[in-house]
C-alpha positions as CSV (number, residue, x, y, z in Angstrom):
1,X,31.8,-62.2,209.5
2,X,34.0,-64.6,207.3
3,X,36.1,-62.5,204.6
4,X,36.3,-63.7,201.3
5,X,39.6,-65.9,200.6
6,X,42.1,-64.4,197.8
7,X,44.6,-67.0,197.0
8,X,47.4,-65.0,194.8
9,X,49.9,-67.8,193.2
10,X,53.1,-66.6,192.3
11,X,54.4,-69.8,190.1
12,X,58.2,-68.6,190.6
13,X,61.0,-70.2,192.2
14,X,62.4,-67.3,194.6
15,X,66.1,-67.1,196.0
16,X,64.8,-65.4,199.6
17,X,61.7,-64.8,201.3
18,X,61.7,-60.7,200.7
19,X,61.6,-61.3,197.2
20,X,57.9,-62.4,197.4
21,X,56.7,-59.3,198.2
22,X,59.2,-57.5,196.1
23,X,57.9,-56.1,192.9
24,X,55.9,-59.5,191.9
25,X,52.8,-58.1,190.4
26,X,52.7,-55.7,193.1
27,X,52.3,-58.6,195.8
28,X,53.4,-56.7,198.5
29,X,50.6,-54.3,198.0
30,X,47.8,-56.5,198.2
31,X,48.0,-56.1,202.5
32,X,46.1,-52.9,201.3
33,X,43.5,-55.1,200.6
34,X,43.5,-57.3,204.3
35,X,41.2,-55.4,205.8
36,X,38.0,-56.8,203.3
37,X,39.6,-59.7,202.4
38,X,41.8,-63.0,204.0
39,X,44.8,-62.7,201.3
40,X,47.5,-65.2,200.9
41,X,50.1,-64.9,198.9
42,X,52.0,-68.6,198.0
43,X,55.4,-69.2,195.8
44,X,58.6,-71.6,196.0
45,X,61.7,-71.5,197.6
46,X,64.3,-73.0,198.0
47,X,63.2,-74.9,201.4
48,X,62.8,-78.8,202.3
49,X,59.7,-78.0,203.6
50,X,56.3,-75.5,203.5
51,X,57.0,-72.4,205.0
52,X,54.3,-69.9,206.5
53,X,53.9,-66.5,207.5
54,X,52.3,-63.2,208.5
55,X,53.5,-59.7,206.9
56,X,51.9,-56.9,208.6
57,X,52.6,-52.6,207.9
58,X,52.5,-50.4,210.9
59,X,49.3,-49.0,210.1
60,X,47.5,-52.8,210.8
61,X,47.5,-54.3,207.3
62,X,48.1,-57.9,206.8
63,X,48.5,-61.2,204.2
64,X,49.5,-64.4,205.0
65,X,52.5,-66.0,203.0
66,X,53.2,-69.5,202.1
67,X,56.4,-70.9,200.4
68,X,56.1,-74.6,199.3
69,X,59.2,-76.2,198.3
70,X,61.2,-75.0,195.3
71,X,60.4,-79.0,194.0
72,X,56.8,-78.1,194.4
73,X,55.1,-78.6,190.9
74,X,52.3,-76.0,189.1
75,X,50.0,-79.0,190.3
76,X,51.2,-79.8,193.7
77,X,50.5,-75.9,194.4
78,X,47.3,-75.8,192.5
79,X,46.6,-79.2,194.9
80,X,47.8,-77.1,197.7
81,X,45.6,-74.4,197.0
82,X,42.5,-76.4,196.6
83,X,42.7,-77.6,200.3
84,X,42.7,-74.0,201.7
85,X,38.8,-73.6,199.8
86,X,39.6,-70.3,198.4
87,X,37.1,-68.2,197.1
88,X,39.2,-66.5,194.5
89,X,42.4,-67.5,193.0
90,X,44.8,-64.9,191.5
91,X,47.0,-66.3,189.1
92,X,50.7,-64.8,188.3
93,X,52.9,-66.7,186.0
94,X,57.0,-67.6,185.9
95,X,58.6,-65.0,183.5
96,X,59.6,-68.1,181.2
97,X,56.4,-69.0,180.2
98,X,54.7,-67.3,177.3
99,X,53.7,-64.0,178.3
100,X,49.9,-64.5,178.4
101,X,47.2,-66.7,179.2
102,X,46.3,-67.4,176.0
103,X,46.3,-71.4,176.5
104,X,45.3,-71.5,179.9
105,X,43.3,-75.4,180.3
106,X,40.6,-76.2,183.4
107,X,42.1,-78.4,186.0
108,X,39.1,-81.7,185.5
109,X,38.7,-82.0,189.5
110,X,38.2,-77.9,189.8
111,X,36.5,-76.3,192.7
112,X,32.8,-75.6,191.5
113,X,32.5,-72.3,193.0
114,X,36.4,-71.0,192.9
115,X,36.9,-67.9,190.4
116,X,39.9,-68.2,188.6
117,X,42.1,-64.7,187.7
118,X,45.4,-64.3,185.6
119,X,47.7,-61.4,185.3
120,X,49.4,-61.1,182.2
121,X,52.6,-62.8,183.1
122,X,52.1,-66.3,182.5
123,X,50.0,-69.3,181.1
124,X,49.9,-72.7,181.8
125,X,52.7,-74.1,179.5
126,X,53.2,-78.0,179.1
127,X,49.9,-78.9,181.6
128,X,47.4,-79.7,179.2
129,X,44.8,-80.2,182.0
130,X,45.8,-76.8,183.3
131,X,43.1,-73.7,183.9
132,X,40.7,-74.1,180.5
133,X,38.5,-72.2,182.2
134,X,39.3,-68.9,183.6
135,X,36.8,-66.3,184.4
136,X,38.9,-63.2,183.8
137,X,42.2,-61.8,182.7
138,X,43.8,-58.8,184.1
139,X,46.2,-56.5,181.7
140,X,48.0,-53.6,181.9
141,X,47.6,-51.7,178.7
142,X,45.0,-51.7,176.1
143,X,47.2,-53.2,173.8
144,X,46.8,-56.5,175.2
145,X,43.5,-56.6,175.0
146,X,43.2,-58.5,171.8
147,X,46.0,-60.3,172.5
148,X,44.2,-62.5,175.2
149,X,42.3,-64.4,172.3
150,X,39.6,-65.0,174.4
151,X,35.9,-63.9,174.6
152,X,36.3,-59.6,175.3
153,X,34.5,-59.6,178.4
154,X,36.5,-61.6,180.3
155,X,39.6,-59.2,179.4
156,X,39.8,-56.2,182.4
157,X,42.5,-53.2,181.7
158,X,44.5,-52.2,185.1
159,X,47.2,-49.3,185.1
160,X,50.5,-50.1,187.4
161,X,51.2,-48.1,190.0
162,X,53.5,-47.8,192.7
163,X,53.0,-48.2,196.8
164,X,53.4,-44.4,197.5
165,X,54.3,-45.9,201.2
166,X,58.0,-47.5,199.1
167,X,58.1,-45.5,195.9
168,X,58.5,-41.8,197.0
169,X,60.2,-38.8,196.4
170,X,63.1,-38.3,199.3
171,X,62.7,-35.0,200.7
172,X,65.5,-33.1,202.0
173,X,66.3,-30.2,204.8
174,X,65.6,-26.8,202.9
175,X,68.4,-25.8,200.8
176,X,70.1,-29.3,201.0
177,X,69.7,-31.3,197.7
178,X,70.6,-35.5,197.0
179,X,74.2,-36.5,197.7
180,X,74.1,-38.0,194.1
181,X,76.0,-41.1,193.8
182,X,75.4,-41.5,190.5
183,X,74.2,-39.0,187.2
184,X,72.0,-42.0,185.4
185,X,70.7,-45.0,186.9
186,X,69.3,-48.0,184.2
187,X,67.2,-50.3,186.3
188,X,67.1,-53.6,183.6
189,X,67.4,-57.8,184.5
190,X,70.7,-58.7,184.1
191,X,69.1,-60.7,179.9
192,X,70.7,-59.6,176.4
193,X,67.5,-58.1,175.3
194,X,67.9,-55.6,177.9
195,X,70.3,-53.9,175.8
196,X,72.3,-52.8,178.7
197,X,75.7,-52.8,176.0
198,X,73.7,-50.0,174.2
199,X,73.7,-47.8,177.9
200,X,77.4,-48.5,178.5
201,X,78.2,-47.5,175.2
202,X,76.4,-44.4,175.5
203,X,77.6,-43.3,179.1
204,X,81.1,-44.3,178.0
205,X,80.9,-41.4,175.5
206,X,80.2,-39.1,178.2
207,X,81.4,-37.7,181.5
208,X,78.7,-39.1,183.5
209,X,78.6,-41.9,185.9
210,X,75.5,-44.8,185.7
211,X,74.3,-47.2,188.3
212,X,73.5,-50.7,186.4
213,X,70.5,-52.0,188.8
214,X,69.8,-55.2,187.9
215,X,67.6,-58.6,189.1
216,X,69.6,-59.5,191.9
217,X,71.7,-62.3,190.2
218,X,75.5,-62.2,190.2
219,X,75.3,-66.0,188.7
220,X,73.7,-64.7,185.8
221,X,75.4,-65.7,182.5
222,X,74.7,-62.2,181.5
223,X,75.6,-60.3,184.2
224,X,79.3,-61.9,183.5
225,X,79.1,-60.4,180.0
226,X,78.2,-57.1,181.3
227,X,80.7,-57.3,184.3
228,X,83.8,-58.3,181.5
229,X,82.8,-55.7,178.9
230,X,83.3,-52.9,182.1
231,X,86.6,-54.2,183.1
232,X,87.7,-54.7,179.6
233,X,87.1,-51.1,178.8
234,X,88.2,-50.0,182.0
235,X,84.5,-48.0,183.3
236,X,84.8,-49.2,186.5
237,X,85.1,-45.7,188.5
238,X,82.3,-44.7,186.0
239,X,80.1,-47.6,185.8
240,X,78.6,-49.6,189.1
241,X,76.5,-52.8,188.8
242,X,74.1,-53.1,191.8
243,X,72.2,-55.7,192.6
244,X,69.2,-56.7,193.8
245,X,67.3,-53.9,196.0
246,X,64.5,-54.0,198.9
247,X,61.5,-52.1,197.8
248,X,62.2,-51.0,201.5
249,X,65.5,-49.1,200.3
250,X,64.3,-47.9,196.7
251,X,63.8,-44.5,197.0
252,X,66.9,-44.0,199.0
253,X,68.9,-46.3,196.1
254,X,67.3,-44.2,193.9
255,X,67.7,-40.4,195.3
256,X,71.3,-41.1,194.7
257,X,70.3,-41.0,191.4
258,X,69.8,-38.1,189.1
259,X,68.1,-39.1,185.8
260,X,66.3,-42.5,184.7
261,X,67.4,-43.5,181.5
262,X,66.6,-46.3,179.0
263,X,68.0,-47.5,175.7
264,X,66.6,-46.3,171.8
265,X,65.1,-49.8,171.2
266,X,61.8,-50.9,170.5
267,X,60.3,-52.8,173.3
268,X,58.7,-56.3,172.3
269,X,55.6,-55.4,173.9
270,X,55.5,-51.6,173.4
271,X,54.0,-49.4,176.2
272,X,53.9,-52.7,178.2
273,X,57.4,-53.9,178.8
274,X,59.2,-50.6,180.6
275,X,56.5,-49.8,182.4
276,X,56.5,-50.8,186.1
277,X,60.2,-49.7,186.6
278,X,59.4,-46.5,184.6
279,X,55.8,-45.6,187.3
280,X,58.3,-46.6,190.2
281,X,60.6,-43.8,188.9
282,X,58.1,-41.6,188.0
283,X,56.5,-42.2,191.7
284,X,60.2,-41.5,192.9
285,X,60.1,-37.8,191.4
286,X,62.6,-38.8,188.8
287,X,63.6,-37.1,185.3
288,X,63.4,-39.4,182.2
289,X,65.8,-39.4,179.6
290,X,64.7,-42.2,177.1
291,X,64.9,-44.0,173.6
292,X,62.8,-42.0,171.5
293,X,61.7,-46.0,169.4
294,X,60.6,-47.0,172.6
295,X,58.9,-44.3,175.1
296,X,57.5,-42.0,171.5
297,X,53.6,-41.6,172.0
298,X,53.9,-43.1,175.6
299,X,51.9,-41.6,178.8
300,X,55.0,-42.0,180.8
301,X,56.7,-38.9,179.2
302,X,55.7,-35.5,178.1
303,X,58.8,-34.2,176.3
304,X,60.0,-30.9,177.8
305,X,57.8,-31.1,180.9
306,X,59.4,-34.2,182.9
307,X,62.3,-35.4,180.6
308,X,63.1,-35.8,176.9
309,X,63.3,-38.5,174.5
310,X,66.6,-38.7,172.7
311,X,67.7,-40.6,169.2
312,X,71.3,-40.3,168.9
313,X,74.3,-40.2,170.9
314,X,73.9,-36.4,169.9
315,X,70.7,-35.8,171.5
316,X,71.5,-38.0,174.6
317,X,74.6,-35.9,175.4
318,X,72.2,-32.5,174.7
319,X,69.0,-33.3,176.8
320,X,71.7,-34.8,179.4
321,X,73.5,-31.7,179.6
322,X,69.8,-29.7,180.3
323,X,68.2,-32.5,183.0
324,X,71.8,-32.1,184.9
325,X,70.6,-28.7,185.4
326,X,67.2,-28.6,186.1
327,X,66.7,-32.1,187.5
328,X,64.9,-30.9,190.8
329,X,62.1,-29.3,188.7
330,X,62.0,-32.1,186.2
331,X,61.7,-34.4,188.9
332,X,59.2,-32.6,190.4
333,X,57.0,-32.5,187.0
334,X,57.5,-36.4,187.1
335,X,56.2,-37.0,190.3
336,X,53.3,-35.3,189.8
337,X,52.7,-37.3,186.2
338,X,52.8,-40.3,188.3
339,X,49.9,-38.9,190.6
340,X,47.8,-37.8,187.6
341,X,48.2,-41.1,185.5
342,X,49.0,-44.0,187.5
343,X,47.4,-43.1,191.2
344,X,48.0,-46.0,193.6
345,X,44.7,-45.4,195.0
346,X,42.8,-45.5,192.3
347,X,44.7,-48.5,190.1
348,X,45.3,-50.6,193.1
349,X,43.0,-50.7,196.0
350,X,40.2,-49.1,195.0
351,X,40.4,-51.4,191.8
352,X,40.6,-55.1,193.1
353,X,38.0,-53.8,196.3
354,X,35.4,-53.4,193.0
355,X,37.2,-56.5,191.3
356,X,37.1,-59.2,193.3
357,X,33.7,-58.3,195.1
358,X,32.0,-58.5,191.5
359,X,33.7,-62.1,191.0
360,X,31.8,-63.1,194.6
């Protein structure tokens, strides 16, 4: 029997073919989902020509991927898409669109019977003929619910998770704990509203070291900035930039880390915008030491039980001093947060099996 096709457009220009299935709207996951439906996964890179291929897990789990050409339009992959006659098409927008499909316009030529999806990531900005008609919209947090300004029903409410097979606590030989590389690691893209000065500043103050993990990009402007403002002040020996890491490393990366830390700022998109670096942490077993303006009244803390929130330089020093000491058993607590609140079974495969079979 034919499986439905799920078509999942990733309308990014990517720098290498991992990157794909790296962190993208957990695209890499979706071979979970291979065994009741044909999934293909398409994006641009920086090729002459199309590019295909197969990924496949040891445990028999599959999805196709295509790169078109990083000249490849919205359209020309929209056009491409339409020749493979899928059955379901999953969009997920470029970062530098608005953040929601709030303006999203019906291609005139669409295919009758194809069931159009967005993600929260992206709209259809500057094709006027673009998607007026989609049939659902998938967010991540109740808050974005009304944001969607479009008719209620067609607004579904998804928790991230994290692949437990790449996001995992590291075990070790009894009585042998992490080699720790690092005391605080801040995983952030390498942009200004980041805040990553506000981090440096803080650790500066202190004696502990931080791992900067950023988005991969030693060209960007930013990521200059950054790299000036630690060699200026001399944090070198306390302060490492990393770049871009393999989902396939992570929880090695990040076992070399003790505590998960994030600036006192308010987020743009409160609840929203920390939040799948914060379940891949949490998934990791990892102790949270965050702003209190932007993680207060959050499910991804519970003060006391698997980190703190802090306010001042003060109170960041105080709860540092306490995670540094119990870090195993705050860890521990965090972990099991992530398996009460955002489990991977439940948020991922379980909910597209019900998902897209309804849209069928």
């Amino acid at each position: 029997m034919k499986k439905p096709k799920i078509i999942k457009l990733i309308d990014y220009v990517f720098q290498n073919r991992e990157q794909l299935t790296e962190a993208r709207d957990d695209s890499n996951s979706m071979r979970y989902l291979g065994g009741d439906f044909d999934i293909e996964i398409i994006g641009r890179l920086n090729i002459s020509h199309m590019y295909m291929s197969t990924v496949r897990d040891g445990e028999g789990n599959s999805y196709d991927v295509t790169f078109l050409p990083a000249s490849s339009s919205t359209s020309d992959m929209i056009n491409y898409i339409f020749t493979q006659n899928p059955d379901i098409i999953h969009m997920h927008g470029n970062h530098g669109w608005p953040q929601y499909p709030i303006y999203a316009n019906h291609f005139s030529d669409w295919m009758t019977d194809t069931k159009l999806v967005f993600s929260p990531a992206g709209t259809s900005c500057g094709n006027e003929s673009f998607l007026r008609n989609f049939d659902k919209v998938i967010v991540n947090h109740t808050l974005q619910v009304a944001r969607m300004k479009c008719e209620p029903e067609k607004v579904i409410v998804r928790k991230r998770t994290a692949d437990p097979s790449v996001f995992y606590p590291v075990a070790y030989p009894e009585g042998q704990g992490p080699n720790s590389d690092f005391d605080f690691v801040y995983v952030a893209a390498f942009v200004p509203q980041k805040r990553i000065d506000l981090m440096i500043d803080m650790v500066a103050k202190t004696k502990y070291s931080m791992a900067i993990l950023g988005d991969f990009s030693r060209t960007a402007e930013h990521y200059a900035q950054i790299s000036f403002q630690i060699s200026r002040r001399g944090l070198y020996n306390q302060i490492s930039l990393c770049d871009f890491i393999p989902q396939t490393r992570m929880s090695d990366f990040l076992s070399t880390c003790k505590i998960w830390i994030w600036p006192n700022i308010k987020p743009e998109n409160p609840e929203t915008t920390t939040n799948r670096s914060v379940i891949e942490a949490l998934a990791c077993g990892m102790p949270m030491l965050v702003g209190e303006r932007a993680f207060r009244n959050t499910e991804f803390i519970q003060p006391g039980y698997n980190g703190y929130l802090y306010s001042d330089q003060g109170s960041f020093e105080r709860y540092a001093k306490v995670l540094m000491e119990f870090y195993e058993v705050f860890g521990e607590n965090s972990h099991k947060l992530y398996k009460a609140q955002f489990g991977f079974q439940e948020n991922f495969v379980d909910f597209y099996k019900r998902f897209y079979s309804s849209l069928l």
